[in-house]
C-alpha positions as CSV (number, residue, x, y, z in Angstrom):
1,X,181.6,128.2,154.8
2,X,180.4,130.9,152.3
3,X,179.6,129.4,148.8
4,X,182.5,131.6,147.3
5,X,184.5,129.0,149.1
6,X,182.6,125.8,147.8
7,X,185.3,123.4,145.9
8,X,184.5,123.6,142.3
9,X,183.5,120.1,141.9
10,X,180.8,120.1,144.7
11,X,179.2,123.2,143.2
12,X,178.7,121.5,140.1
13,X,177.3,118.5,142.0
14,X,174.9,120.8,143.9
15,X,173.9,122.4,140.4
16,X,173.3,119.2,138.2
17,X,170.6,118.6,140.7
18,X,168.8,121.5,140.2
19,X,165.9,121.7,137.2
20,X,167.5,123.6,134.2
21,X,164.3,125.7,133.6
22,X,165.4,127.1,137.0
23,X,169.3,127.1,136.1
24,X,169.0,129.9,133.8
25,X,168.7,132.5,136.5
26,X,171.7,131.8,138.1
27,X,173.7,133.0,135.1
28,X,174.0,136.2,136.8
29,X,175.0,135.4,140.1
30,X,178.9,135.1,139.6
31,X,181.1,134.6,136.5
32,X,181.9,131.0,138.5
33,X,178.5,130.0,138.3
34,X,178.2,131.3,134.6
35,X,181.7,129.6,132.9
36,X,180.0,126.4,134.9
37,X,176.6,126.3,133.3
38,X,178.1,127.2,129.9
39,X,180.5,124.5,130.3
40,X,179.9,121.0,128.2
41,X,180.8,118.8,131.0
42,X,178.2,120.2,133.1
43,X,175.7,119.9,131.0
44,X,176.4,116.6,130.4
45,X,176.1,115.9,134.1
46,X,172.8,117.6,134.6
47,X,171.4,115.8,131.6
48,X,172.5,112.2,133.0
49,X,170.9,113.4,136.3
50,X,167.6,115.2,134.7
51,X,167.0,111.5,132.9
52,X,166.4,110.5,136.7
53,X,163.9,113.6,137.4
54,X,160.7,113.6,136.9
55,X,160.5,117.3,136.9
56,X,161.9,117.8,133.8
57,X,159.9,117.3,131.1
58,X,157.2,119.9,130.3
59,X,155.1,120.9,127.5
60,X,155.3,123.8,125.1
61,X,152.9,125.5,123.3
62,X,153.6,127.3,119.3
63,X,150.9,130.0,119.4
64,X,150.5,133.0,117.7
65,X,154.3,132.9,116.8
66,X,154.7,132.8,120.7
67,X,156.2,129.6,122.1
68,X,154.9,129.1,126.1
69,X,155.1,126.7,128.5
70,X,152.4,124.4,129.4
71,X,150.9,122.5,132.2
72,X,149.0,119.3,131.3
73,X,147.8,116.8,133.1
74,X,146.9,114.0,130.5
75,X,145.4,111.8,133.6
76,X,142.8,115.2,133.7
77,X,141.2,117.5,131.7
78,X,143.5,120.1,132.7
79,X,145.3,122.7,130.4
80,X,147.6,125.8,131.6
81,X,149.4,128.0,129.7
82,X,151.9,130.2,131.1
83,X,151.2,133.9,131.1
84,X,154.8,135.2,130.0
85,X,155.8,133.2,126.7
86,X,159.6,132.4,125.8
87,X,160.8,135.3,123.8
88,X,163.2,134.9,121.0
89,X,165.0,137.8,121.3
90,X,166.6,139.7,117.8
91,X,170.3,140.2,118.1
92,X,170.0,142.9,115.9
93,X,167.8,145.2,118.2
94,X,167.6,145.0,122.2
95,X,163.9,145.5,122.3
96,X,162.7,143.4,119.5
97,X,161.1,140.0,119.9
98,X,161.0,137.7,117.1
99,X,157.9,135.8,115.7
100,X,158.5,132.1,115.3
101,X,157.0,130.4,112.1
102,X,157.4,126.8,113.1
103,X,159.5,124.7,115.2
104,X,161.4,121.5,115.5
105,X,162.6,120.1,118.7
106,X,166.1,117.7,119.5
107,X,167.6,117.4,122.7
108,X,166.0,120.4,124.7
109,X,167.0,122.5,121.5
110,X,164.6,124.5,119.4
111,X,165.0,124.9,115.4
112,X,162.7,127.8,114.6
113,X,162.1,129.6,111.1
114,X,161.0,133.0,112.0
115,X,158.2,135.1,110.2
116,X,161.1,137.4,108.8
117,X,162.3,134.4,107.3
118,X,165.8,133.4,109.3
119,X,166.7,130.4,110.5
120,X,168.0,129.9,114.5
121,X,168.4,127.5,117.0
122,X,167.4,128.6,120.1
123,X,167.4,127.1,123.9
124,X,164.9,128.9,125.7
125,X,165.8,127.4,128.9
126,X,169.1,129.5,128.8
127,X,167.9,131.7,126.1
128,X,171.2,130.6,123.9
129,X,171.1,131.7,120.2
130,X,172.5,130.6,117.0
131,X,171.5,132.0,114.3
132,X,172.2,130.3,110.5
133,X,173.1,131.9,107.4
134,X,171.5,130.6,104.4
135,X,173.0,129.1,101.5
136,X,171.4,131.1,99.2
137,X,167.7,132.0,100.6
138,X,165.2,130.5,102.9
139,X,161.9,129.6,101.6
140,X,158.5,129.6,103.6
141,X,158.3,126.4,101.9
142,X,161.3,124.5,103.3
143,X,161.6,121.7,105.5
144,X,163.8,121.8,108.2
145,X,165.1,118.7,110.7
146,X,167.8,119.1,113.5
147,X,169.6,115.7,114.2
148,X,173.2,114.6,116.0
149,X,175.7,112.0,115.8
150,X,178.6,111.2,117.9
151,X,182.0,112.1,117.8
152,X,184.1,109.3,118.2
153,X,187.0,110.5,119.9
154,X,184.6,112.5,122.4
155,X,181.7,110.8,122.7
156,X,180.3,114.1,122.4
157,X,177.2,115.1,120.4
158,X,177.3,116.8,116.9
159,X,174.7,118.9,115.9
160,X,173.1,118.9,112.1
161,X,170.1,120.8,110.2
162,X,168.6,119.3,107.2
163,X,167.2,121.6,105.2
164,X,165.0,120.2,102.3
165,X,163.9,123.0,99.5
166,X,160.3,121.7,98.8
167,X,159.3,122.0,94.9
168,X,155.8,122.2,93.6
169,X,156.8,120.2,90.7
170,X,155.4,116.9,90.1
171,X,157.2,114.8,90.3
172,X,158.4,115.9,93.3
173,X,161.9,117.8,93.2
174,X,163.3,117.9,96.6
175,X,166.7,119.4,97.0
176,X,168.1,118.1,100.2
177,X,171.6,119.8,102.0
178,X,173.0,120.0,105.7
179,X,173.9,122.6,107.9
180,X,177.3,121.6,109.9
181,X,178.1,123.0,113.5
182,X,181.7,122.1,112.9
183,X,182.7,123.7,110.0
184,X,179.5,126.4,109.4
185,X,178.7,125.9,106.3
186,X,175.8,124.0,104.0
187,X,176.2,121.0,102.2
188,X,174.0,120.3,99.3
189,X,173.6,116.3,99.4
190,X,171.0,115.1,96.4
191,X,167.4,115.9,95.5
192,X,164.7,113.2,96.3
193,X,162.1,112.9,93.5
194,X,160.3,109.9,95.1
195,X,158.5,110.9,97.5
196,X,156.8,114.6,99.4
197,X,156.2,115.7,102.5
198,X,152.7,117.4,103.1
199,X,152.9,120.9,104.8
200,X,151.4,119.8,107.9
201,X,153.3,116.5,108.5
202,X,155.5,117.1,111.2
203,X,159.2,115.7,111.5
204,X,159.8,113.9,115.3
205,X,163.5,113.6,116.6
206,X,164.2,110.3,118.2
207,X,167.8,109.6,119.4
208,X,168.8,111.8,116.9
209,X,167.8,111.0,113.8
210,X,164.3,112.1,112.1
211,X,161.1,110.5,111.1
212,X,158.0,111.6,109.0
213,X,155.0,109.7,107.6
214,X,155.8,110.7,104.1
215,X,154.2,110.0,100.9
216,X,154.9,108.1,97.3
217,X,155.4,109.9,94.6
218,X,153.6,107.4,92.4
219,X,150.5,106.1,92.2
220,X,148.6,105.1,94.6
221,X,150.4,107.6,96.4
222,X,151.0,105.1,99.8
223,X,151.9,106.6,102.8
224,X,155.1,105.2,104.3
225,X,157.6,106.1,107.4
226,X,160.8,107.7,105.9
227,X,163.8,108.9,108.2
228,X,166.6,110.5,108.1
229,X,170.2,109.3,109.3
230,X,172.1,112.1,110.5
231,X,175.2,110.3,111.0
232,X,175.3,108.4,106.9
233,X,173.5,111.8,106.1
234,X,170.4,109.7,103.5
235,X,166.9,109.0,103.7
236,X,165.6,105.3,104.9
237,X,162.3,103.6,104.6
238,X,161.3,102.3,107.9
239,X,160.0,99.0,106.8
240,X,157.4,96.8,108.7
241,X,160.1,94.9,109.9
242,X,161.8,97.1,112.0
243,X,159.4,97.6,114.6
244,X,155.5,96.8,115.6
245,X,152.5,99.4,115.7
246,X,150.5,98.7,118.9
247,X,146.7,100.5,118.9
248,X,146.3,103.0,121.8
249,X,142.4,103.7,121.8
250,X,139.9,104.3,119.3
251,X,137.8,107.1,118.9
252,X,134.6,108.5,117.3
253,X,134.4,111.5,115.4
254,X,131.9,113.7,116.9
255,X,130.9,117.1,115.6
256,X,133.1,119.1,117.3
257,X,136.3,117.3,115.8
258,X,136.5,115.6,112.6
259,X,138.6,113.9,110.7
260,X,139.2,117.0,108.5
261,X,140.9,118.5,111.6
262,X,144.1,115.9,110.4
263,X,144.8,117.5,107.3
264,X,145.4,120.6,109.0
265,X,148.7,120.1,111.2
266,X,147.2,118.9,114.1
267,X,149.6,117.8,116.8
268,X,149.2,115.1,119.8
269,X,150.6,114.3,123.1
270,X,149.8,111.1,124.1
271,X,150.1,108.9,127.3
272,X,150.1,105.0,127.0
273,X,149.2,103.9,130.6
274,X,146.4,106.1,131.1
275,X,145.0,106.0,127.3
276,X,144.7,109.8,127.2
277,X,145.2,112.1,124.1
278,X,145.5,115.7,124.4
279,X,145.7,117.5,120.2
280,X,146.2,120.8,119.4
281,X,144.9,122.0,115.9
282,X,145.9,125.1,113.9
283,X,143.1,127.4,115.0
284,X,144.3,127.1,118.2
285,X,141.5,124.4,120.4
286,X,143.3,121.6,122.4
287,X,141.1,118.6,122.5
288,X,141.5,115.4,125.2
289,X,140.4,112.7,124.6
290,X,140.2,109.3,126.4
291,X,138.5,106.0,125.8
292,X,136.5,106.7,122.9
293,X,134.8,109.9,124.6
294,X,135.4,113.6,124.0
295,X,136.5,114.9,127.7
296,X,137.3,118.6,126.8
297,X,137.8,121.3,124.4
298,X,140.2,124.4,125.4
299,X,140.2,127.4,123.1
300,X,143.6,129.2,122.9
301,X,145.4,132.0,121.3
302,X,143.5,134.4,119.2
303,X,140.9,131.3,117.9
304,X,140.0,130.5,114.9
305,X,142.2,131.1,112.1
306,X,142.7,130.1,108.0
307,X,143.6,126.8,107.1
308,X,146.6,125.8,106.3
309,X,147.2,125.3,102.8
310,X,150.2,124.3,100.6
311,X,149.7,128.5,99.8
312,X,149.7,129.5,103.1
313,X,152.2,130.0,105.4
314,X,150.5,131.4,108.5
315,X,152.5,130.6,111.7
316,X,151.9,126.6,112.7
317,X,150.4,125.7,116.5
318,X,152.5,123.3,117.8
319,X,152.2,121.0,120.7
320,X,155.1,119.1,122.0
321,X,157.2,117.4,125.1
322,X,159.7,119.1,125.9
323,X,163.0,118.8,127.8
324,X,164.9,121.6,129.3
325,X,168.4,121.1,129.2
326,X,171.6,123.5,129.2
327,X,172.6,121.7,125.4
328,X,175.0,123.7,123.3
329,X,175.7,123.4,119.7
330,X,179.4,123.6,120.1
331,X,179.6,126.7,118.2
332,X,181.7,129.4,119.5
333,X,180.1,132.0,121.4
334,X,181.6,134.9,120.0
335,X,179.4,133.8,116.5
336,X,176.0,132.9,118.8
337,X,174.2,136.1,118.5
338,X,175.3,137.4,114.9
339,X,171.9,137.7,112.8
340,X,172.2,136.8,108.8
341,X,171.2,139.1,106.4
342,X,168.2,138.0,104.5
């Protein structure tokens, strides 16, 4: 029997078992295939089938404004980066790649501010594009968070951006609104004055809501976990209560890597049964370590590069898990590759 023949329903089943980072080149082979992979029942399938696999989960690499993937083995001192990076494409020209300032990453979806200051959400498993019109402008300054909550009729997932328009002002005047797939359009939803976000403190997404180690804006300045509910759209402060902190390993700062290297938007990947951290800082050097000794240093990139300051907006080095998946952001696709106008 020719696959042209294949019922419907076992060609999906044959297709949720493959990896999606392999999925995307199968968009071409037949408009079948294609209305299938684009389809949000499927992807719910493969998702609920990819939670079983281990080969999904990778690791991507923001470097240079490039995002690539990564192999790492946290149980060795092994690092690989990918030869070909993930290229964000620019609707607007058919040769032009895009540089990516920073990134956030939900549910196999990337929020990326670009160096040309746009905003887009990007899955670079099936190269997917949406890209968001500003309000009014985006700043090089802005915080940015991409969340969900569920419909309740559909038990289907709702994608958000939080946008939060970082002041210098002291206090702190932090404009908050939210980007909505549904209706495509920004909400402006208070300003915080309380509390600010250091440039290099990085937002993580956990079942859809975001968390930060943010800071008071009163003396003595604590540090504190806030979050943000996507679903009551405010802030929280994760009290004590809540959960437990559990110590992983301790290390000693050698001269290669000191505690300087903290303040500058280092990032970590980190793996609990083998007590082995990997960290990426901004000029570009993974580090691993494990059981309070230094195992490796891997130089990246271009090298060495300027600090990041609350002044400078150089493009970020990011290290992160990350999960392919075919997600959507329910938008229609007809509006998917239209670029704002800055």
């Amino acid at each position: 029997m020719e696959w042209r023949n294949l019922p419907t329903d076992l060609v999906e089943d044959i297709l949720s078992r493959i990896p999606a980072i392999t999925l995307a080149r199968f968009r071409s082979t037949s408009k079948q295939w294609s209305a299938i992979l684009k389809s949000t029942s499927f992807a719910k399938m493969h998702t609920a089938k990819a939670q079983k696999r281990e080969d999904e989960s990778l690791n991507i690499m923001l470097i240079d404004s490039n995002v690539f993937q990564v192999r790492i083995s946290l149980g060795a001192p092994y690092v690989k980066v990918a030869d070909n990076p993930f290229y964000l494409k620019d609707p607007l020209s058919n040769s032009s790649r895009v540089g990516v300032l920073n990134l956030f990453h939900c549910d196999g979806l990337l929020l990326c501010t670009t160096k040309d200051k746009r905003l887009v959400v990007w899955n670079p498993c099936s190269g997917e594009t949406t890209w968001i019109k500003p309000r009014d402008i985006y700043r090089e300054s802005d915080y940015y968070a991409l969340g969900y909550t569920y419909d309740s009729k559909s038990s289907s997932k709702q994608y958000k951006i939080l946008r939060v328009d970082r002041h210098k002002d002291v206090p702190p005047n932090n404009e908050y609104e939210i980007y909505d797939f549904t209706s495509n359009t920004w909400r402006i939803l208070g300003v915080a004055t309380d509390w600010f976000l250091a440039l290099y403190r990085r937002g993580i997404s956990v079942k859809g809501n975001t968390f930060w180690i943010a800071t008071q804006a009163w003396s003595p300045h604590n540090n504190f976990l806030l979050s943000f509910d996507f679903s009551a759209e405010i802030y929280k402060c994760v009290t004590t209560s809540t959960g437990s902190w559990s110590q992983l390993l301790d290390v000693t700062f050698e001269y290669e890597i000191s505690s300087s290297q903290f303040s500058k938007g280092m990032s970590f990947l980190a793996d609990k049964q083998s007590k082995v951290v990997r960290c990426l800082n901004s000029d570009n050097v993974v580090y691993t370590v494990q059981e309070n000794k230094h195992i490796q240093v891997n130089r990246l990139g271009k090298g060495k590069r300027e600090s990041i300051t609350h002044d400078n907006f150089e493009s970020s080095s990011v290290l992160l898990n990350y999960a392919p998946s075919l997600t959507q952001t329910q938008q229609d696709y007809t509006c998917k590759r239209k670029s704002p106008s800055t």
